[in-house]
N, C-alpha and C positions, 0 to 999 in steps of 0.2 A: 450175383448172376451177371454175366456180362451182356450187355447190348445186343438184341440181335442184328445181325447180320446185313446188310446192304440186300437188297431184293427181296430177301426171306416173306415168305408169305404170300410171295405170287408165284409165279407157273417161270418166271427168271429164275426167282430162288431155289425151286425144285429141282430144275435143269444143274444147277453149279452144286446142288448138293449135290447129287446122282454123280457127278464127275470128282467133286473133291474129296468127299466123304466117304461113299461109297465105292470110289473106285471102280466108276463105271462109265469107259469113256470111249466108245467107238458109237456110231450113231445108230444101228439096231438095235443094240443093247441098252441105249439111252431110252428110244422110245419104247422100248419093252417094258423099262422102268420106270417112265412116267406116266404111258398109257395115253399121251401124245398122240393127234394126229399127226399124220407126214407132213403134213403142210403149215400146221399146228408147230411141231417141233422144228421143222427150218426157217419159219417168223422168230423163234424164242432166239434159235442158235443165231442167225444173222443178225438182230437186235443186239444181244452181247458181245459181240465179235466187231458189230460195228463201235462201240464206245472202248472196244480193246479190253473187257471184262473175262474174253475165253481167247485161246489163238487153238491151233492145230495144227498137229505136226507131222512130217511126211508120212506115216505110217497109217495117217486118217485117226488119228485120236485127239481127243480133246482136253486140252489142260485150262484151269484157273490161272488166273493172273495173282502174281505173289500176297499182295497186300489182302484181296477180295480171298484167297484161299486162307489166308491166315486168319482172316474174320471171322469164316465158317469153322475153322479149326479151334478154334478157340471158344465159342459157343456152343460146338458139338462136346468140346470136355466135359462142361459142367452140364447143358441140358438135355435130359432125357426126352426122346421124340416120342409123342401122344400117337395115339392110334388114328386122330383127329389129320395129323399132322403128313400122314404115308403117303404117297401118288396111291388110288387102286390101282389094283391089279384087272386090268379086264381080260375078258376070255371073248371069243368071237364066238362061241357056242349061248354062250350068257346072254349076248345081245340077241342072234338069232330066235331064242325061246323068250323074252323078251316082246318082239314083233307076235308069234304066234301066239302068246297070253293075247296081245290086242286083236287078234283074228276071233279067236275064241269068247272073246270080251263081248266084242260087239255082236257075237252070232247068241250067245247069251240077254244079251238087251236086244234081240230083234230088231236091229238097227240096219238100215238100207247100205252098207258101206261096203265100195270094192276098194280092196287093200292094193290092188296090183295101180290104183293110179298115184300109192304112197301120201297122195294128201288126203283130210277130211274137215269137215266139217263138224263143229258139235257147238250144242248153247244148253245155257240151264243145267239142270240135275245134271245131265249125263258128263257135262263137260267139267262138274266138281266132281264125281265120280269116279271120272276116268283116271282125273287130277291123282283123287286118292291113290286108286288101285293100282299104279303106277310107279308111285313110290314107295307103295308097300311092296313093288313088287321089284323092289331094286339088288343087284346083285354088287355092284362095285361104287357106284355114284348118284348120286342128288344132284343138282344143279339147279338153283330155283334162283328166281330175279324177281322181286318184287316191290314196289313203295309203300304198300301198306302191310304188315302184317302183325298180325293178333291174335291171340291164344280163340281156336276153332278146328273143328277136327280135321280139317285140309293143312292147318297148322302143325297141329298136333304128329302128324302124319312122318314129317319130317322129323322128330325125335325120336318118332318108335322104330327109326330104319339106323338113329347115328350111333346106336353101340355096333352097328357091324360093316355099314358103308359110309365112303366119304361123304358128309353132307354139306354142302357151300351155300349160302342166303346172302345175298348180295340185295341189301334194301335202304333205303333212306336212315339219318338217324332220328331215332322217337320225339327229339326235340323241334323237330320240324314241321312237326301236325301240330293242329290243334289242344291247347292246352287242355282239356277234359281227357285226352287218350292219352297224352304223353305219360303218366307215370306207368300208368298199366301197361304200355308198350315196353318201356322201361324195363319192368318187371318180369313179362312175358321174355325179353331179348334176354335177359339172366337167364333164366330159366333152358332156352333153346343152349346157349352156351355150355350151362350145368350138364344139360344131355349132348355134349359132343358134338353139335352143329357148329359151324364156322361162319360167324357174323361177320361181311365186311359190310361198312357202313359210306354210302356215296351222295353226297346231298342233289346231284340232277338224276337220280334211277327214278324213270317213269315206267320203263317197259315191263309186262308183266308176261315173264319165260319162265319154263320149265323143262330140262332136258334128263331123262333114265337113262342109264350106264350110254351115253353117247351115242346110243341107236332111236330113243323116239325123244321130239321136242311137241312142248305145245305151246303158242303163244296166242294169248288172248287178252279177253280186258280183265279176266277176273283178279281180285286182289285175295290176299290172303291172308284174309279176316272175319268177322261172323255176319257180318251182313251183305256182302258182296260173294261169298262162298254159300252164303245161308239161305240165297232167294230174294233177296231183298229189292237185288237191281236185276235186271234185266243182260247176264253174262255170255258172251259168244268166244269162240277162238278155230283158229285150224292146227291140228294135228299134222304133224310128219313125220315121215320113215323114209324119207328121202337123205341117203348117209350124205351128200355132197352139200343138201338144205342144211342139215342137221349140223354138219364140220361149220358151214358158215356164220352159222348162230353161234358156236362153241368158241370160235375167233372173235368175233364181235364182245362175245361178254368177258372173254379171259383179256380184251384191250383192255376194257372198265373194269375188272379186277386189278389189272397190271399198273394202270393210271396213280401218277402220285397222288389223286385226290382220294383213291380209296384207301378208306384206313379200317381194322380187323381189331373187334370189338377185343 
């Protein structure tokens, strides 16, 4: 099996797939194919272009640079791409009904919340609840950032969505805690793996995010694990549905995806 690829594995490598492999190369049709935002996708394309990895040619399309096409070409022989592995697909109908679950949600929990000011407020139960329902309730994407996590049903949660959406866990590695949890953490990260979640592993990820198909994040303290999910600590965060909040969080953690220090279990 040969080497993969230069970039492969971050939102770089997706972008020169979509253009070498797939033969998808004008820039609507890129972001259609990675699911991209606009702003999202012209950081990715200008980033490559500046190290001379893409160029473009009068007609507005986008070609690989010989050596870097040949790399993907030649990994794309032999390796068959996971399900793990695809951009979603998103729908702007998806996200929309997405938002209206969370209308719905909180008029179900009798909770004081006006959606039209796009942020909220939540601590305690409601705010591992939400956690859950959230991405149980995903249609294209997971997106979670966490430093601790550990087999609990907020955990768990993120498996039972990866046979049919992209799931990303961008967390610490196990060997970085406390030796009493290391092996079980261990354990637990095989296991997310075995069920199609995408472990990248970053030794400074302190932030504790969570973003559904790219319309609602949540950032808060809680971890996700059984005793900070479980009641144990005292957990708060704010909610948004603010698409321009929401794009700036999705940039921020696809840099620490992108970063050489993240490496994908």
């Amino acid at each position: 099996m040969p080497d993969e690829p230069t970039y492969w594995g971050s939102w770089k490598g997706r972008v020169i797939k979509t253009i070498a492999i797939d033969r998808v190369q004008t820039w609507p049709r890129i972001r259609e194919a990675t699911g991209l935002s606009e702003r999202a996708l012209n950081r990715v394309l200008k980033e490559l272009y500046d190290v001379h990895a893409i160029y473009q040619k009068p007609k507005g399309t986008y070609w690989v640079e010989t050596d870097l096409y040949a790399q993907y070409a030649e990994f794309f022989k032999t390796v068959k791409e996971t399900k793990a592995e695809k951009p979603p697909k998103f729908e702007e109908k998806d996200q929309e009904n997405l938002v209206r679950y969370l209308d719905e949600w909180k008029g179900l929990k009798k909770l004081d919340i006006d959606l039209s000011n796009k942020h909220f407020f939540l601590s305690e139960r409601y705010l591992d609840e939400l956690s859950k329902d959230l991405i149980t309730q995903a249609k294209s994407e997971v997106l979670v950032v966490n430093p601790y996590v550990e087999k609990c049903a907020l955990s768990d949660s993120m498996r039972g969505v990866a046979d049919r959406v992209d799931v990303t866990l961008l967390t610490r590695p196990p060997e970085m805690d406390r030796e009493e949890f290391q092996e079980r953490k261990k354990e637990y990260h095989g296991h997310l793996v075995q069920d199609n979640v995408k472990v990248v592993y970053n030794k400074v990820v302190h932030a504790k995010i969570a973003v559904v198909d790219r319309a609602v994040s949540i950032v808060s303290s809680m971890n996700f694990n059984p005793r900070s999910s479980g009641g144990a600590s005292w957990e708060a965060g704010l909610v948004t549905i603010d698409k321009k909040v929401v794009e700036d969080i999705l940039n921020e953690v696809w840099k620490v995806l992108d970063s050489r220090e993240s490496q994908t279990d």
